[in-house]
C-alpha positions in Angstrom: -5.8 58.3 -63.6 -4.0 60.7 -65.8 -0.3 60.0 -66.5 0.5 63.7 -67.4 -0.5 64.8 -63.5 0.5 61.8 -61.7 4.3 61.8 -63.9 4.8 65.5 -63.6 5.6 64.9 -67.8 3.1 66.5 -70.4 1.9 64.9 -72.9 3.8 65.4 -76.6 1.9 67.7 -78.8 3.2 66.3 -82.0 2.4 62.2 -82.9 4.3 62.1 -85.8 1.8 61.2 -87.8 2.7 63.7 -91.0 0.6 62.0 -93.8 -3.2 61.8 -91.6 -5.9 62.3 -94.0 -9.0 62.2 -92.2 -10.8 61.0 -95.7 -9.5 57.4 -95.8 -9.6 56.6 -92.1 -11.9 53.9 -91.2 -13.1 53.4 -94.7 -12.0 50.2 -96.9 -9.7 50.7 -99.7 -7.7 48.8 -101.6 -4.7 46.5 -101.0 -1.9 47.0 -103.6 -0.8 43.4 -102.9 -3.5 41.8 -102.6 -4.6 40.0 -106.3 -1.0 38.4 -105.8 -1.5 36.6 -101.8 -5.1 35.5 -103.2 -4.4 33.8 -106.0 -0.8 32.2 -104.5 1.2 34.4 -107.6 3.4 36.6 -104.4 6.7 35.0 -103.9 8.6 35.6 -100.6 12.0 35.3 -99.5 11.3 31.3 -98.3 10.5 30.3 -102.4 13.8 31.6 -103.4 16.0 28.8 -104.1 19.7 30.0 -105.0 22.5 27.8 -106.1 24.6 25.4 -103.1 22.2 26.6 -101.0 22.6 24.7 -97.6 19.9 24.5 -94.8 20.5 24.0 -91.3 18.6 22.7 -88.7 18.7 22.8 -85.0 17.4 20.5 -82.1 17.0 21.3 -78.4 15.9 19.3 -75.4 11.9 19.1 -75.3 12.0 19.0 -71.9 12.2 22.2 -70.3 16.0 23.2 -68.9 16.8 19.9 -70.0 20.0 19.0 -71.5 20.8 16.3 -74.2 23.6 14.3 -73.1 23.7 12.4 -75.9 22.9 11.8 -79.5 23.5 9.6 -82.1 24.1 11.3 -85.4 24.8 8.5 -87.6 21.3 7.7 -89.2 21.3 11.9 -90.0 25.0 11.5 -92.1 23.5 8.5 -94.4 20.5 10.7 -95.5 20.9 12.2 -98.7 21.7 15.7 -99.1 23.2 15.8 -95.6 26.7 17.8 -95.7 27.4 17.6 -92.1 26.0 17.0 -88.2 27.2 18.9 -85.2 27.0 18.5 -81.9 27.6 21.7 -80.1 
């Protein structure tokens, strides 16, 4: 069925697609980053390690809907590197 009769709204004209070059499309070419992915040499934002820098970590309830009523924290404030445990 064709949207343009059944909406009463023609189609647009214009894609805005302004660099198309029919030459390149559908043919292999080459990936500017790709020597770095392969050989493991790419770093991303998650191999950035910047001074005091503090991760946090949140749990939920594994059970559908369900709600954690209570948790015991203490064994988490002994570890090392720990700064603090909330319970919200």
């Amino acid at each position: 069925m064709n949207n343009s009769v059944t909406s009463g709204i023609a189609p647009p004209t214009d894609q805005g697609i302004s660099s198309f070059n029919p030459l390149i499309v559908g043919k292999p070419h080459d990936r500017v980053d790709g020597r770095v992915k392969v050989t493991g040499a790419a770093q991303y934002s998650a191999d950035i390690a910047l001074p005091e820098l503090v991760y946090g970590v949140i749990f939920d309830s594994a059970i559908a809907k369900g709600h954690i009523l209570q948790i015991d924290t203490s064994e988490a404030q002994k570890a090392p590197g720990v700064l603090v445990s909330l319970l919200i």
